[in-house]
C-alpha positions in Angstrom: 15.9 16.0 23.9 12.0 16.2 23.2 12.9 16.5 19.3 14.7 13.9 19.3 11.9 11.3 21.1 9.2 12.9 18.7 10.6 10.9 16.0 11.3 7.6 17.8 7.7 7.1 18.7 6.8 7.9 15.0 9.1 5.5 13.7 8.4 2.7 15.9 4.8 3.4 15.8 4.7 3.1 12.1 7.0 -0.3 12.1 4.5 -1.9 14.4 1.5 -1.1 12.4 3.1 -2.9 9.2 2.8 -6.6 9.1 5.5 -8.0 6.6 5.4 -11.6 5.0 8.3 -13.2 3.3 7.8 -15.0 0.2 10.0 -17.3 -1.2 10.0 -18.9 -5.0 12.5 -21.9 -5.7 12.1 -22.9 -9.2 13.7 -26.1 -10.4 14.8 -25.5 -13.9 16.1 -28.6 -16.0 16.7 -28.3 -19.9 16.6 -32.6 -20.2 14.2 -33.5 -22.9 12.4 -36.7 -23.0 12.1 -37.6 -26.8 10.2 -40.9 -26.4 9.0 -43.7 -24.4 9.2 -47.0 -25.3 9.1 -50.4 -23.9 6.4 -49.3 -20.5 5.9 -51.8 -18.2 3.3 -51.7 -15.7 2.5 -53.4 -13.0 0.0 -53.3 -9.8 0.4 -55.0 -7.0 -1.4 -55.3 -3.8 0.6 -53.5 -1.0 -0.6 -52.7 3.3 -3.9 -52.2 4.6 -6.4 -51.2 1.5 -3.4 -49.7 -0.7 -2.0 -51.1 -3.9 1.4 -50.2 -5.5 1.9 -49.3 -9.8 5.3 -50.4 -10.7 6.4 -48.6 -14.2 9.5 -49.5 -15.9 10.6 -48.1 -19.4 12.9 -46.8 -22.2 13.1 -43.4 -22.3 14.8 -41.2 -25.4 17.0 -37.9 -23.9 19.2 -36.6 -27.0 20.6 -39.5 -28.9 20.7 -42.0 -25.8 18.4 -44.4 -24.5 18.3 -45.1 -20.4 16.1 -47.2 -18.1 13.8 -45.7 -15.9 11.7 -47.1 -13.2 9.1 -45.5 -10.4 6.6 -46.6 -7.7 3.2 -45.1 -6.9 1.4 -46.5 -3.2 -2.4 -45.4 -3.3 -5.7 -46.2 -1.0 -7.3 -48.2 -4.3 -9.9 -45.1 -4.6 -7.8 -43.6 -7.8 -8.0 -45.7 -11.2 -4.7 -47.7 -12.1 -4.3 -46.0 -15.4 -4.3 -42.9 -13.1 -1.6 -44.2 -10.5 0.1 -45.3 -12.7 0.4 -42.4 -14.9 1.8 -40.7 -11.7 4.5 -43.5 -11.4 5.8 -42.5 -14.7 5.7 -38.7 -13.6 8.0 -39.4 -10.9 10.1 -41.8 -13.0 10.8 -39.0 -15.7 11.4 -36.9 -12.8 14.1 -39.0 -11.6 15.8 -40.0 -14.7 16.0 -36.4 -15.9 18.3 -35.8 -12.2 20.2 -38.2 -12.9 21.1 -37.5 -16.3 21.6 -33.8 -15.6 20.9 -32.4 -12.5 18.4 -29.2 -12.3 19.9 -25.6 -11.3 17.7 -24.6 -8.3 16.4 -21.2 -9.0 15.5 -19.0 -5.6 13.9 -15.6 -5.1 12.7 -14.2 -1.6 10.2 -10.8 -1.7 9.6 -9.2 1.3 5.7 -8.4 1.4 4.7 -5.6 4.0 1.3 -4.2 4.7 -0.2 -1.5 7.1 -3.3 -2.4 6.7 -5.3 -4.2 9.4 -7.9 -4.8 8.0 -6.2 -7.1 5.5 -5.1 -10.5 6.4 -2.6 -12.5 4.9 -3.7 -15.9 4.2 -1.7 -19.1 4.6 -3.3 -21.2 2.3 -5.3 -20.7 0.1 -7.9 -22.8 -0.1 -10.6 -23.5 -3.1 -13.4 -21.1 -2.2 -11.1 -18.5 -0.4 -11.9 -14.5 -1.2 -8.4 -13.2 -1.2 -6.7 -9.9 -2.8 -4.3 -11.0 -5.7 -1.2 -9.7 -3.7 -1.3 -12.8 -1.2 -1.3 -15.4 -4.2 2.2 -15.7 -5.4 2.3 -15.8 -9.2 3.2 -18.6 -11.3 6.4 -18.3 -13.2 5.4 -20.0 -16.2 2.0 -19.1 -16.8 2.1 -15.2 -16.0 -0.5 -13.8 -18.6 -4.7 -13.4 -17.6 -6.6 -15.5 -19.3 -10.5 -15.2 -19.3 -12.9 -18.3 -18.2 -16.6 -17.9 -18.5 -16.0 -13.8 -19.5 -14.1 -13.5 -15.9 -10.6 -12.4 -15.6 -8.6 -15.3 -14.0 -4.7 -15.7 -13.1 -2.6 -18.8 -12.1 -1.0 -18.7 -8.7 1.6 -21.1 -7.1 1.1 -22.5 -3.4 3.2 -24.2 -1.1 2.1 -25.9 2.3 3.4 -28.9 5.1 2.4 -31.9 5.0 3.7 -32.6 8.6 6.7 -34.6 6.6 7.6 -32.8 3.2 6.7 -29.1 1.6 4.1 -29.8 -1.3 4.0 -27.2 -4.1 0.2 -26.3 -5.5 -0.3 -25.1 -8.4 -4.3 -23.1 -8.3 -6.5 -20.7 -10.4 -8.3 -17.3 -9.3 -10.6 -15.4 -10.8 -11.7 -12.1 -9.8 -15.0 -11.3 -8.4 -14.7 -7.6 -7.9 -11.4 -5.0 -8.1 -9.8 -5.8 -5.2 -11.2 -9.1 -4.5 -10.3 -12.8 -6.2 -11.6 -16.4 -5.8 -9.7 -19.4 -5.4 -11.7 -21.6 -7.7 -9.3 -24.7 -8.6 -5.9 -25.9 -6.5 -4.4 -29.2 -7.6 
């Protein structure tokens, strides 16, 4: 009987002393090209309390075909139009290329475990955070180092609430020493 409780305690004594996170990675993969834009339209407009509205409408090339697209943008004001605006069209493309073909939703959970307490998992990352490279999830389309200023740097993908939707972050890190990296840009 005592053999067998030996290995109990040493079982659930190393399950408590790991702390696991899991990750998860939905990719939204769409191969609709947008040839050309012709025909924009812009338009801004005043809209509630100190915001104004950009309303883009356009022509936009996918294949041999020609379709309409149209999308809003409410800001504070603070932003230049040109800027809003461009965001409009952003979210304009992004519809038109659902409704001409909808995206295949990609998704991919890792299960991330750690015995180490003196390591602690972050849940943002914010610009300015010192964090090890295993709590930023890589980005699936830029994967490779690159170097910035002679320092090692990676792109990393982010995800947090907003209170009403999940917004995806895309951020850059650059290492200060092995084990340690700097979030130095987040947008």
């Amino acid at each position: 009987m005592q053999k067998l409780i030996i290995p109990l305690l040493l079982s659930s004594s190393i399950a408590m002393a790991q702390e696991c996170v899991m990750q998860e990675k939905i990719v939204n993969k769409s191969d609709v090209v947008i040839k050309e834009l012709s025909e924009i339209r812009r338009d801004v407009v005043p809209w509630s309390k100190n915001e104004q509205k950009c309303i883009v409408n356009f022509k936009a090339l996918i294949g041999d075909t020609w379709y309409a697209a149209n999308g809003e943008y409410i800001w504070d004001g603070e932003l230049p139009s040109a800027e809003a605006c461009g965001a409009a069209v952003n979210k304009a493309k992004k519809d038109l290329t659902a409704k001409v073909k909808p995206a295949t939703l990609l998704s991919e959970e890792v299960l991330i475990c750690n015995d180490d307490r003196q390591r602690s998992n972050i849940k943002v990352a914010k610009v300015g955070s010192i964090v090890d490279i295993s709590q930023l999830r890589a980005h699936p389309n830029y994967t490779n180092k690159f170097y910035h200023n002679g320092t090692e740097c990676r792109w990393f993908l982010d995800s947090s609430w907003t209170g009403k939707d999940i917004r995806q972050y895309q951020g850059v890190a650059c290492k200060l020493e092995p084990s340690k990296w700097v979030v130095v840009d987040k947008f």
